[in-house]
C-alpha positions as CSV (number, residue, x, y, z in Angstrom):
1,X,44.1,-29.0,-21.0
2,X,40.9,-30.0,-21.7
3,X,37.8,-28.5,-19.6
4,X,34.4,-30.0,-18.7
5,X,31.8,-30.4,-20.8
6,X,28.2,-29.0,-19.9
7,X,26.4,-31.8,-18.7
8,X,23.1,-32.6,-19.8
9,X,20.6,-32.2,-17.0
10,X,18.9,-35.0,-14.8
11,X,15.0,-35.4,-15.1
12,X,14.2,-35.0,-11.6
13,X,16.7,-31.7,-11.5
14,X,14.9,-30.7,-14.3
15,X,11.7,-30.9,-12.4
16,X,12.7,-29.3,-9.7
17,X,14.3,-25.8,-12.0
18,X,11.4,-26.1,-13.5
19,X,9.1,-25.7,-10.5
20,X,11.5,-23.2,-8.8
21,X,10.8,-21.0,-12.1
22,X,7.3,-21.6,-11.9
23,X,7.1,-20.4,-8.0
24,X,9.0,-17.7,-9.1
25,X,6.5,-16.5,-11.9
26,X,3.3,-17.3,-9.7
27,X,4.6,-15.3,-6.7
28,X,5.7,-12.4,-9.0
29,X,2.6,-12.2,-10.5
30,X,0.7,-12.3,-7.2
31,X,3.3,-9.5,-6.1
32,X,3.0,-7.7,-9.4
33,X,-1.4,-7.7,-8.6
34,X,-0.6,-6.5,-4.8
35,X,1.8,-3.5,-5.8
36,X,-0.6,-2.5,-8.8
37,X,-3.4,-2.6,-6.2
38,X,-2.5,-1.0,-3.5
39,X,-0.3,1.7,-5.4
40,X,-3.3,2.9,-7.4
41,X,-5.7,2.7,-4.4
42,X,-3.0,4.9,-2.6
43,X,-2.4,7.1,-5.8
44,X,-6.3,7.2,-5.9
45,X,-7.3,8.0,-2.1
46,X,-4.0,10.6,-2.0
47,X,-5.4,13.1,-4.6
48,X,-9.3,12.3,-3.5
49,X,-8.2,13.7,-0.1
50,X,-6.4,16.7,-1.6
51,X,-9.8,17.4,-4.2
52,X,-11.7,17.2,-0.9
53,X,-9.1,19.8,0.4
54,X,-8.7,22.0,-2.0
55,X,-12.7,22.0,-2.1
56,X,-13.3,22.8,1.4
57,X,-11.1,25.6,0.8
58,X,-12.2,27.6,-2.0
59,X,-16.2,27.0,-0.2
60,X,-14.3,28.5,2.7
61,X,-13.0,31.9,1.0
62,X,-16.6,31.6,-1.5
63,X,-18.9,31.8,2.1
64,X,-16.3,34.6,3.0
65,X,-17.0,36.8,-0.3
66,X,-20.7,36.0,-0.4
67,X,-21.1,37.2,3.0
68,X,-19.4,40.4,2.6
69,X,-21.1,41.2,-0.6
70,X,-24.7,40.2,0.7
71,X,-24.3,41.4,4.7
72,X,-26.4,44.8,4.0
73,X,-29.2,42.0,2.9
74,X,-28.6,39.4,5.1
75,X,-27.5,40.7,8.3
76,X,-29.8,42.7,10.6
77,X,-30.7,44.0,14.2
78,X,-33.1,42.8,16.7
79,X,-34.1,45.3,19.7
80,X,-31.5,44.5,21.7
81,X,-28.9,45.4,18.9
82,X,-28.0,41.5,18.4
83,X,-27.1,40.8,14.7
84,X,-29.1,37.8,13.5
85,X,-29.7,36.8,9.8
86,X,-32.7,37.2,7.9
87,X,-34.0,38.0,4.1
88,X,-36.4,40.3,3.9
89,X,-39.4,39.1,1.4
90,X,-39.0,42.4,-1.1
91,X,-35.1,42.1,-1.4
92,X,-35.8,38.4,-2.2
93,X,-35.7,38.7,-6.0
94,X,-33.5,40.7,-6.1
95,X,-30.2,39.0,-3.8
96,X,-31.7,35.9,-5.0
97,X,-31.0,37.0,-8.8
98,X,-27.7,38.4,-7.6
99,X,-26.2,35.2,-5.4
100,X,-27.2,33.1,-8.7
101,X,-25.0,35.5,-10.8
102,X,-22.4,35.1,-8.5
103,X,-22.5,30.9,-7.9
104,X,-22.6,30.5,-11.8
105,X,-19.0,32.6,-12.1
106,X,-17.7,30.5,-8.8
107,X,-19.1,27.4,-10.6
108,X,-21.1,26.6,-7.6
109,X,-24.3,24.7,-8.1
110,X,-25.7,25.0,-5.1
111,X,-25.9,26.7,-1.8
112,X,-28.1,26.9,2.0
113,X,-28.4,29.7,4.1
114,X,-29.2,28.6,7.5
115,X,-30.3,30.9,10.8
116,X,-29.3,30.1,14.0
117,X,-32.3,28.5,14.8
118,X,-31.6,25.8,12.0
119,X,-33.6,27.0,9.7
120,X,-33.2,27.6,6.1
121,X,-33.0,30.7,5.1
122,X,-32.3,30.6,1.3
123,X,-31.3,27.8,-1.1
124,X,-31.0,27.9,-4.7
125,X,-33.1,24.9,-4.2
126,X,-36.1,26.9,-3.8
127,X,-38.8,24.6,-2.5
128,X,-37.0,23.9,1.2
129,X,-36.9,27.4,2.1
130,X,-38.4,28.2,5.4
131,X,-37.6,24.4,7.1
132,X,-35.9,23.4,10.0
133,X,-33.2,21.3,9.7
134,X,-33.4,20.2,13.6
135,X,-31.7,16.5,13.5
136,X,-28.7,18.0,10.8
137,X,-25.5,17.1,13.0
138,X,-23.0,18.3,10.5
139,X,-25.2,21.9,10.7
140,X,-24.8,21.8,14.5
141,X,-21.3,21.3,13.9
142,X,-21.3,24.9,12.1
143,X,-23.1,26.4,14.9
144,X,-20.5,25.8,17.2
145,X,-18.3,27.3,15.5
146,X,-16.2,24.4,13.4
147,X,-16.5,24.2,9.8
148,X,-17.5,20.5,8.6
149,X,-16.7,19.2,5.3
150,X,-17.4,15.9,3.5
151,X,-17.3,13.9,0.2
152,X,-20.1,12.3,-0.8
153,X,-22.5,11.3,-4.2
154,X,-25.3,12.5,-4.4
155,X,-28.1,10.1,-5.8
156,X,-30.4,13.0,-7.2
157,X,-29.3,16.7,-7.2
158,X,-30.8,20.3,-8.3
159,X,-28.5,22.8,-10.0
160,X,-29.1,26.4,-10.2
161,X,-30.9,26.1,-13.6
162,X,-33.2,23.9,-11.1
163,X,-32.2,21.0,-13.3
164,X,-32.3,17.3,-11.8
165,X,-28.9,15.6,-12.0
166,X,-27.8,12.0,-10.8
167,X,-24.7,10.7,-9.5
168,X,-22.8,13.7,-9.1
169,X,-19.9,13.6,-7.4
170,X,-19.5,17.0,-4.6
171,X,-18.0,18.3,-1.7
172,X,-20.4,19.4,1.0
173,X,-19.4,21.9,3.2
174,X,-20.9,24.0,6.2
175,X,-19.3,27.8,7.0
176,X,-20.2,28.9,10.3
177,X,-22.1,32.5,9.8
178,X,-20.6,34.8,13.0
179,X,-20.9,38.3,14.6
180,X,-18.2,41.0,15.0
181,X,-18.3,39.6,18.4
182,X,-17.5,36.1,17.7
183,X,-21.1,34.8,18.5
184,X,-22.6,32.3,15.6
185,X,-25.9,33.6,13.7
186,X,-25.5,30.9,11.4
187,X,-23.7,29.2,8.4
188,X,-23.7,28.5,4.9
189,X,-24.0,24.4,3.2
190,X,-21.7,25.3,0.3
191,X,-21.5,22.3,-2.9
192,X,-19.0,22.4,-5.3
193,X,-18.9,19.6,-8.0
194,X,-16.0,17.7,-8.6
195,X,-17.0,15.4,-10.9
196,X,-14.8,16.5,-13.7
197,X,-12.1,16.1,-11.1
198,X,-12.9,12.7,-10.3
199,X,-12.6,12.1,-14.2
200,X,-9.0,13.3,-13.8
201,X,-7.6,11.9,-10.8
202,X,-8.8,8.2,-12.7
203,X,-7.0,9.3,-15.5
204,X,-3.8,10.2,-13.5
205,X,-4.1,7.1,-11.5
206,X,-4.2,4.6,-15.2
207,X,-1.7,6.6,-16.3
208,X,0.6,6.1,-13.3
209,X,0.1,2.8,-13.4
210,X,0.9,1.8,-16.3
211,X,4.5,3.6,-15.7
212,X,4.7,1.3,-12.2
213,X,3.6,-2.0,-14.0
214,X,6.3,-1.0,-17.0
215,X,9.1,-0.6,-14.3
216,X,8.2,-3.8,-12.4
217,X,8.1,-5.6,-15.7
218,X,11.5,-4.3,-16.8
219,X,12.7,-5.7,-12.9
220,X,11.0,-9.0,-12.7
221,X,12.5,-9.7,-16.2
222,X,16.0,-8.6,-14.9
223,X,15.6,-11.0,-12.0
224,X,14.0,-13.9,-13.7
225,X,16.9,-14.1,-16.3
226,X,19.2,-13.5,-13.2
227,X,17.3,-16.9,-11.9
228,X,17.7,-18.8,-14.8
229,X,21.4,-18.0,-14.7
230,X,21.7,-19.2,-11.1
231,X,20.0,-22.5,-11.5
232,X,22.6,-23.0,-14.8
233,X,25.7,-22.0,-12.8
234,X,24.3,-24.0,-9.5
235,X,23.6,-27.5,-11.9
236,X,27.1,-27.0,-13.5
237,X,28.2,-26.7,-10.0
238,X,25.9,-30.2,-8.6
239,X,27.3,-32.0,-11.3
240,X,31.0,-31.4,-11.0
241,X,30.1,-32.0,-7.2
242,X,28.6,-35.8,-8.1
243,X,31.4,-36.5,-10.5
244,X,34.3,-36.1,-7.6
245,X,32.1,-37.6,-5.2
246,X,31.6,-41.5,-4.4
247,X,33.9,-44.1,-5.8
248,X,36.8,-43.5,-7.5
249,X,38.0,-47.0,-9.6
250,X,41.6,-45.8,-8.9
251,X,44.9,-48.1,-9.8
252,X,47.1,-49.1,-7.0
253,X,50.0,-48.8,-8.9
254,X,49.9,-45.9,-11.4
255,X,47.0,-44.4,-9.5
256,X,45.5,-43.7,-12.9
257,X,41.3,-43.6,-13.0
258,X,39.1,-44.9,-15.0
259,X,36.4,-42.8,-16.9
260,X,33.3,-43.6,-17.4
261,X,34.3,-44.7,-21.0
262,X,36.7,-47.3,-19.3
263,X,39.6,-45.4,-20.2
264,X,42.6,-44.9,-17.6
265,X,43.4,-40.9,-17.2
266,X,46.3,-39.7,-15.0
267,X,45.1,-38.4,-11.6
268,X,45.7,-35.1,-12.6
269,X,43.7,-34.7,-16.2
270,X,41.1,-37.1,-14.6
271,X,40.4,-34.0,-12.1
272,X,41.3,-30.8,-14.4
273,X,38.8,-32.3,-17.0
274,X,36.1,-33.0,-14.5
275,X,36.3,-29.9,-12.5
276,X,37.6,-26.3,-12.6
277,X,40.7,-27.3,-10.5
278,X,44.6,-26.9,-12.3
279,X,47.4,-28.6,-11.0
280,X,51.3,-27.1,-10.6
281,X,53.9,-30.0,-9.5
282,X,56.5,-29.8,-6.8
283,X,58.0,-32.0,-3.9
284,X,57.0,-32.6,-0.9
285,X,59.5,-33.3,2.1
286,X,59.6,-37.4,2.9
287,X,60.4,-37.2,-1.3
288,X,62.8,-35.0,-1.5
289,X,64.8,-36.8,1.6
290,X,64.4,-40.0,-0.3
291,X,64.7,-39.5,-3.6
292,X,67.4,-37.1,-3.7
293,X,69.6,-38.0,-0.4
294,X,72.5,-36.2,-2.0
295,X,71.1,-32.8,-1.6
296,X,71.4,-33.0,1.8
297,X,67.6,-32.0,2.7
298,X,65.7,-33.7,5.3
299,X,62.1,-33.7,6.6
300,X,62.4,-31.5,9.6
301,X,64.4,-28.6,7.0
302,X,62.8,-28.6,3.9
303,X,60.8,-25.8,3.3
């Protein structure tokens, strides 16, 4: 029996595939941008907050080991047996040459000593020893016990080698300094350079995207094909629709119909040719009890 023909698409249906697909690929795309963005700005903020972690850290267990290797220097006794810190001016050299030894091997490039009275005590940046750092919040914070810890880029910055570098990315950090009995005496400003980090994380974050914009690729392509399927199976289905739909030039005798060829078609190939439906004959009961009155049958038992 012979099955439908694909039929050839209207204009105006046409037209309106065509700007379906095109919604499609502008609203994927603007999804595709949104994904990418926010994915690699989470990617990105995600290991920035662990380098800043990880930073405060290690300045955390560095403070712990400097101060334990340089209390004999730095830690003294006032009259009243209260430990304060303070340098005195012959062991300068000396714990100065020392601390630098031990910040180059920590990869440290710089470091402040503060008193209690916010002053500074030593820094590798020699020039502000001896001032007080009254309006510093994030030192106050350290006084009182809480460590503070930020990241930030520094515009200009000195290194140990008292070299002036730019743009270099760090974590600052402030160690409260306390007593046996708890009681703060001061607290280090700890930087640690994480610009090589920063290097890596952008790296990792290019890398990972490119992995996320191949996988959304491979999906958007599945379900774009998957469209284009749909709006072939849905026009098949339209059109079989509009061809068993309106007038029908039946006969009132034969109940043939005509094509649109003018040719006449028994009911049933008219339909099996212009839509998926088959057709399997038997009687009904008003034909049965007329047609074959010998059997016996009628309407109300028939089955």
């Amino acid at each position: 029996m012979q099955k439908p023909q694909r039929a050839h698409m209207h204009p105006h249906e046409e037209d309106s595939n065509r700007r379906l697909r095109k919604f499609f690929l502008l609203s994927s795309s603007i999804s595709f941008i949104v994904i990418l963005s926010l994915s690699g700005t989470g990617i990105f903020l995600a290991f920035k907050n662990y380098i800043h972690n990880e930073a405060e850290s290690s300045a955390v267990r560095i403070s712990e080991a400097l101060l334990e290797q340089g209390r004999l220097d730095l830690i003294h006794r006032d009259a009243q047996g209260n430990a304060r810190l303070g340098l005195e001016p012959e062991n300068f050299q000396k714990f100065d040459r020392r601390l630098r030894e031990t910040l180059r091997a920590l990869d440290v490039p710089k470091i402040k000593i503060f008193t209690a009275e916010k002053t500074i005590l030593y820094s590798t940046e020699r020039a502000i020893i001896g001032r007080l750092d009254s309006e510093n919040k994030k030192l106050e914070q350290a006084l009182e016990g809480k460590i503070y810890s930020q990241f930030e880029t520094e515009g200009e910055f000195w290194d140990l080698e008292d070299e002036q570098r730019f743009d270099v990315d760090i974590v600052e950090t402030y160690i409260p300094i306390s007593d046996e009995n708890g009681r703060m005496i001061g607290a280090y400003e700890i930087y640690l350079d994480v610009s090589r980090y920063q290097h890596d994380v952008i790296h990792f974050v290019i890398f990972s995207l490119a992995i996320i914009t191949a996988v959304l690729a491979v999906i958007f392509l599945i379900i774009y094909a998957q469209l284009r399927k749909a709006t072939g199976i849905i026009h098949c289905k339209t059109e079989q629709i509009k061809v068993l739909s309106g007038l029908l030039p039946i006969c009132s005798f034969c109940k043939k119909i005509r094509d649109e060829d003018g040719n006449w078609e028994m009911l049933e190939e008219y339909i099996s040719s212009h839509s998926e439906s088959e057709f399997s004959h038997s009687f009904c009961p008003e034909c049965v009890a007329k047609h074959y009155p010998e059997l016996g049958l009628s309407e109300k038992n028939y089955t």
